[in-house]
C-alpha positions as CSV (number, residue, x, y, z in Angstrom):
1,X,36.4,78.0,39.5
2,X,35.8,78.7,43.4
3,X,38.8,79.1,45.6
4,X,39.6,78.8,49.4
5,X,38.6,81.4,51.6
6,X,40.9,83.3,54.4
7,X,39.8,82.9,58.1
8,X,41.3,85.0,60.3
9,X,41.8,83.7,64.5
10,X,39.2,86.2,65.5
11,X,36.5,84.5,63.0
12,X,37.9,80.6,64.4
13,X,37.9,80.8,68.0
14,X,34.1,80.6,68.8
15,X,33.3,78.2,65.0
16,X,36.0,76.1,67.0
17,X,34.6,76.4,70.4
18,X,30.5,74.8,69.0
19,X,32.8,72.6,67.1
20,X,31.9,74.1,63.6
21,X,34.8,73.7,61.7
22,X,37.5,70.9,61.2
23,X,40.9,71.6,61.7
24,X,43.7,70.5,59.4
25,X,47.5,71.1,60.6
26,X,49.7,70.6,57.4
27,X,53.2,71.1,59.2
28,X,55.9,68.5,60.0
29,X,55.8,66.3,63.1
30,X,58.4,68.3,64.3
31,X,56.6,71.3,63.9
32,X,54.1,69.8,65.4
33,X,55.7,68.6,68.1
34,X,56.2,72.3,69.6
35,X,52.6,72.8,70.1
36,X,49.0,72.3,68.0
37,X,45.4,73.5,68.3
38,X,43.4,70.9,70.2
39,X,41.4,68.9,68.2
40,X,43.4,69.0,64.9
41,X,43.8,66.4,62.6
42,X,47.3,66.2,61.8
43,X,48.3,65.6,57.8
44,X,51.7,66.7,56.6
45,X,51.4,68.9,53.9
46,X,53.2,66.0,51.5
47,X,50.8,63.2,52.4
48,X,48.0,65.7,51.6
49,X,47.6,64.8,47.6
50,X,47.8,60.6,48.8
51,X,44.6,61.0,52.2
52,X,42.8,63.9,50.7
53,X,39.9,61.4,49.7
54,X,39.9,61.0,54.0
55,X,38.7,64.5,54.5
56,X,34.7,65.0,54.2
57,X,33.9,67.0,51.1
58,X,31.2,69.0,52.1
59,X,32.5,70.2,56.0
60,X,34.0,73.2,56.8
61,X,37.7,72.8,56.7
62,X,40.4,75.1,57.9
63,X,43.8,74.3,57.1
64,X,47.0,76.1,59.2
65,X,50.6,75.7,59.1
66,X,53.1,78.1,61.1
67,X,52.2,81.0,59.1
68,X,49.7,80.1,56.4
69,X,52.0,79.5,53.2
70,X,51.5,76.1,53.4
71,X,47.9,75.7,54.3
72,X,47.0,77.9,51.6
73,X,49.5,75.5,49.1
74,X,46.8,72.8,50.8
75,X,43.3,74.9,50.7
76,X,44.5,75.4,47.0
77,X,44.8,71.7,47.0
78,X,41.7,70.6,48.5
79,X,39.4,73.3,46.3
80,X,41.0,71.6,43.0
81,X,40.1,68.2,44.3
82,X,36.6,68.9,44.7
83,X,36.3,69.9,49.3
84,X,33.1,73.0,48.8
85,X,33.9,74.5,52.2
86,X,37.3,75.4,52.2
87,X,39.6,77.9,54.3
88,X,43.2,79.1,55.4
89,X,44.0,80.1,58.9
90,X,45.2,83.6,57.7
91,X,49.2,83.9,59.9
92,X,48.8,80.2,61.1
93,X,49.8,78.9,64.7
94,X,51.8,82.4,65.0
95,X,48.9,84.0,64.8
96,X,46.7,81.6,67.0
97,X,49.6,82.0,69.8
98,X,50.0,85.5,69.3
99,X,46.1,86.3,69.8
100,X,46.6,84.1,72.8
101,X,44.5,80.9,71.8
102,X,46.1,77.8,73.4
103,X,48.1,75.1,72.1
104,X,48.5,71.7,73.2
105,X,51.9,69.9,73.4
């Protein structure tokens, strides 16, 4: 069985930047709230199993959280329910803001 792969800030900023990859935030709204990476589709981690069948298949799709627990808890998720293209934002947001990449409130 295939599994997720890890994607580390580095390898995201330029797939982000020619608009390569979707992004999938999988923290609360209140997390949320503090700050996200533009152009992120926002879906709670516990709505995930209930819209999954809203996410394309077949597109490259990196999930993040705060620090990556989570989104791998989704990637896992999304691999099982049949997505081919799959990745985790290895250290999350924290990573992203730590490596200076903006956020948007």
């Amino acid at each position: 069985m295939s599994s997720f792969k890890i994607m580390t800030v580095a390898e995201l900023a330029p797939l982000l930047a020619e608009g390569k990859v979707k992004l999938v935030d999988v923290r609360t709204s209140a997390e949320v709230a503090r700050g996200y990476i533009k152009g992120t589709a926002m879906l709670p981690l516990h709505l995930l199993p209930m819209q999954i069948k809203e996410l394309d298949i077949n597109a490259p799709t990196v999930f993040y959280c705060q620090v990556g627990g989570r989104s791998a808890q989704a990637a896992s998720f999304a691999v099982n329910s049949g997505m081919t293209n799959v990745y985790n934002l290895q250290g999350g947001i924290t990573a992203w803001v730590q490596s200076g990449g903006e956020i948007t409130l």
